[in-house]
N, C-alpha and C positions, 0 to 999 in steps of 0.2 A: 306120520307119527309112528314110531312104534314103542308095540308091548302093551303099553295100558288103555285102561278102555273106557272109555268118557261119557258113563251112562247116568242115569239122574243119581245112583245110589253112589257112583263114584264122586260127582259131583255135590251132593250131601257130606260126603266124608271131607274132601278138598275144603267146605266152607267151615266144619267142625275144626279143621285145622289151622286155617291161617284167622283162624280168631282165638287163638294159642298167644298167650303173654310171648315167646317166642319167636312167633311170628309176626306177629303186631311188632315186637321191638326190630326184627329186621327191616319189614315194613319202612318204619320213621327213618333207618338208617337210610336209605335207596334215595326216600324223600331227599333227607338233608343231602345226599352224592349229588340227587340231580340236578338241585338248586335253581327250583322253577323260579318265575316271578308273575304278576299278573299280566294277563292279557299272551299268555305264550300260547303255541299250541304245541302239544305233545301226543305220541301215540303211542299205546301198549301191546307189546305184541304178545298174544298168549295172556291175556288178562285175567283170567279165571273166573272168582265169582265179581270180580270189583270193585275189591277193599281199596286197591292200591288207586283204580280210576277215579275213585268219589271223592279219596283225600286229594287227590292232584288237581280236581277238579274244585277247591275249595281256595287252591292255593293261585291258579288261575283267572278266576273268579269267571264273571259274565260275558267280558272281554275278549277270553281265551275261548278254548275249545282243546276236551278231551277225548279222544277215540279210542274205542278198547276191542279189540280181534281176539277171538277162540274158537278154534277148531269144533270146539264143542255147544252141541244146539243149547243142552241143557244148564251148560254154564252160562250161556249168553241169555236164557231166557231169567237164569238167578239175576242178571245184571239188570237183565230192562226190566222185573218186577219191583227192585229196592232202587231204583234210579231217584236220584236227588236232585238233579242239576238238568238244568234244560241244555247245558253246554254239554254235555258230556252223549257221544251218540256210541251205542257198539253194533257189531255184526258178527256174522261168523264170516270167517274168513284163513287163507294160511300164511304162514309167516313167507313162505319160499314166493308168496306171490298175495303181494300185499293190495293192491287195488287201489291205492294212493298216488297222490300224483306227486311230480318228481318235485320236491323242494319245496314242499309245503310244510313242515314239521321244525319246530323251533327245538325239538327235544323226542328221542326215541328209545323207551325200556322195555327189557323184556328180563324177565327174572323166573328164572327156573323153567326154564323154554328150552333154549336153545340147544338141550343136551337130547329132547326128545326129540329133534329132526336129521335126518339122515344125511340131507344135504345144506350140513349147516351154515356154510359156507357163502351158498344162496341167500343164508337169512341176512348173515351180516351188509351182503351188498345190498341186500333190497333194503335195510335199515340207512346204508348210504344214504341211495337214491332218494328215498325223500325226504331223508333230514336238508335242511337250507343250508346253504356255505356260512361256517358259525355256529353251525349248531351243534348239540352236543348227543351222546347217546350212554347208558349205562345199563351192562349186561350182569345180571347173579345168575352165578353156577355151582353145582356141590360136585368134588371130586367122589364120587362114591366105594373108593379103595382107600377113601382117606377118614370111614367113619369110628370112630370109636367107640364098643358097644361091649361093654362086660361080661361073660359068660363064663360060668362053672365047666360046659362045658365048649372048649374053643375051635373045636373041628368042628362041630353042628355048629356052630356062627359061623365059620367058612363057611361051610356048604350052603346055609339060608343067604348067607348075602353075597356070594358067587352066582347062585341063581338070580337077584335081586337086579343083578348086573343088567340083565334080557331087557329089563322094564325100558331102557331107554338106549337111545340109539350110540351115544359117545359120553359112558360113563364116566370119563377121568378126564372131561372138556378144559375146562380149566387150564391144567399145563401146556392148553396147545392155544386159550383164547387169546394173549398178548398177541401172539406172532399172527392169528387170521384174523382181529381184527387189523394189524398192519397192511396184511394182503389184500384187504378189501378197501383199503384206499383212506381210513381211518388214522387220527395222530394217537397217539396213544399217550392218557393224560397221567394214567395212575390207576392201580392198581390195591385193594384192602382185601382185609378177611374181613369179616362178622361170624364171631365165635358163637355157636348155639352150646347148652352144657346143662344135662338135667342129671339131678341127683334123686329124683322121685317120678315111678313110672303115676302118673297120674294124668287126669283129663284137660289141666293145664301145660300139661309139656307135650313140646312138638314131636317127642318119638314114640307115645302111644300112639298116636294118631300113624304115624309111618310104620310102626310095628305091624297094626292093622292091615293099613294098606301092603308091606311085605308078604305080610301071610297069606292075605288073598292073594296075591299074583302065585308068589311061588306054589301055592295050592293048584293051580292051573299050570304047571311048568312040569311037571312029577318027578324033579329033580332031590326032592328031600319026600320021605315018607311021611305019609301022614302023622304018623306017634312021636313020629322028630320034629316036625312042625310045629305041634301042637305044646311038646315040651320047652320047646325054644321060646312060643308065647307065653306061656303058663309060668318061665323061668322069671321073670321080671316083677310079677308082684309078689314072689316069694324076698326076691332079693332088696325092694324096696322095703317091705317089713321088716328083714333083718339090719336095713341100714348100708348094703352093698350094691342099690344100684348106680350103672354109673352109664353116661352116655354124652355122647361129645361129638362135633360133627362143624365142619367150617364152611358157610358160603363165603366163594371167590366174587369181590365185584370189580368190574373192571369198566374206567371211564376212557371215556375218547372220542374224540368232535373231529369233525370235519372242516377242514381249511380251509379261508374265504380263497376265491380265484384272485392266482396275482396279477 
């Protein structure tokens, strides 16, 4: 992984966020792309705290079996504390070397993963490998060159999210996932956006939460000054109050299953 750091407090903030109206509504869309049925099994790669495992895990039912993998000890232990479902099992584990065996997975997601490994390339093949001939797999990514983010002043929002860039390994994934999922032995079903768009910086939208998380990284990068930092944060609920905030930002998803052998 690189850049970010997957400590219990970052892990706190991860769970503050994807229980964001926001996020929750990309959430359902992923759901509806993957288009589980009972009794499948599926596996998450990069699962985080488990929002996405418990719901899939409902749609599955008793019959199925959901698996949820995270690099991160303390995301894994949020998952096995709020665990619902006797089906549903996680570990830590990495995406580049999934511990799965070959063709057992009726269905494989990973959303907002794949951008943070280096060798991503790995991940999609090892997603092959154990999906079953038929089955299907669905990847979200954000192009990070591609957010929209309102500022007074527009050189200090270059500079904070040029820096912001570090946090992960292939920021601008996306225009390159149609073609490596192809390469990695995947049909390529379809492709959508899911538009995120807050008009109010508040505890319900998903970009306080990232504002947060940007300021913390880039504070540890000493790429922008501290008093630019801080102005850049501070910028946003001046602008909400007068009526000018604005923020806009697209995850790419992309479907694609695996052809039975002829």
């Amino acid at each position: 992984m690189s850049g970010m750091e997957y400590s219990n407090e970052n892990a706190k903030r991860l769970q503050r966020l994807y229980l964001t109206s926001d996020v929750k509504a990309q959430r359902a869309d992923t759901i509806r792309q993957l288009d589980l049925s009972a009794g499948e099994r599926v596996l998450d790669i990069g699962c985080g705290p488990g929002y996405l495992c418990e719901t899939m895990a409902q749609i599955v039912g008793l019959h199925g079996a959901v698996v949820g993998i995270d690099v991160s000890t303390d995301l894994i232990a949020v998952c096995n504390r709020q665990k619902a479902s006797d089906w549903i099992s996680y570990a830590i584990g990495n995406a580049t070397e999934l511990g799965q065996p070959d063709a057992s997975f009726d269905a494989v997601v990973c959303t907002q993963v794949a951008e943070y490994v280096p060798d991503v390339d790995r991940v999609l093949r090892e997603a092959f490998r154990v999906l079953k001939p038929g089955g299907r797999t669905v990847f979200v990514a954000t192009d990070w060159d591609a957010v929209v983010w309102h500022s007074e002043n527009r050189k200090r929002m270059a500079a904070v999210m040029t820096s912001w860039e570090a946090h992960c390994a292939h920021p601008r994934l996306p225009r390159s996932m149609a073609f490596r999922l192809i390469n990695a032995g995947f049909h390529l079903d379809g492709a959508s956006v899911f538009p995120i768009l807050n008009l109010r910086f508040d505890d319900d939208s998903y970009s306080k939460g990232l504002a947060q998380g940007i300021r913390d990284f880039v504070s540890r990068t000493n790429d922008v000054s501290a008093d630019d930092l801080n102005a850049w944060h501070g910028e946003f609920e001046r602008l909400t109050g007068t009526g000018q905030y604005f923020f806009s930002t697209n995850r790419y998803i992309f479907r694609a299953s695996k052809l039975p052998a002829r």
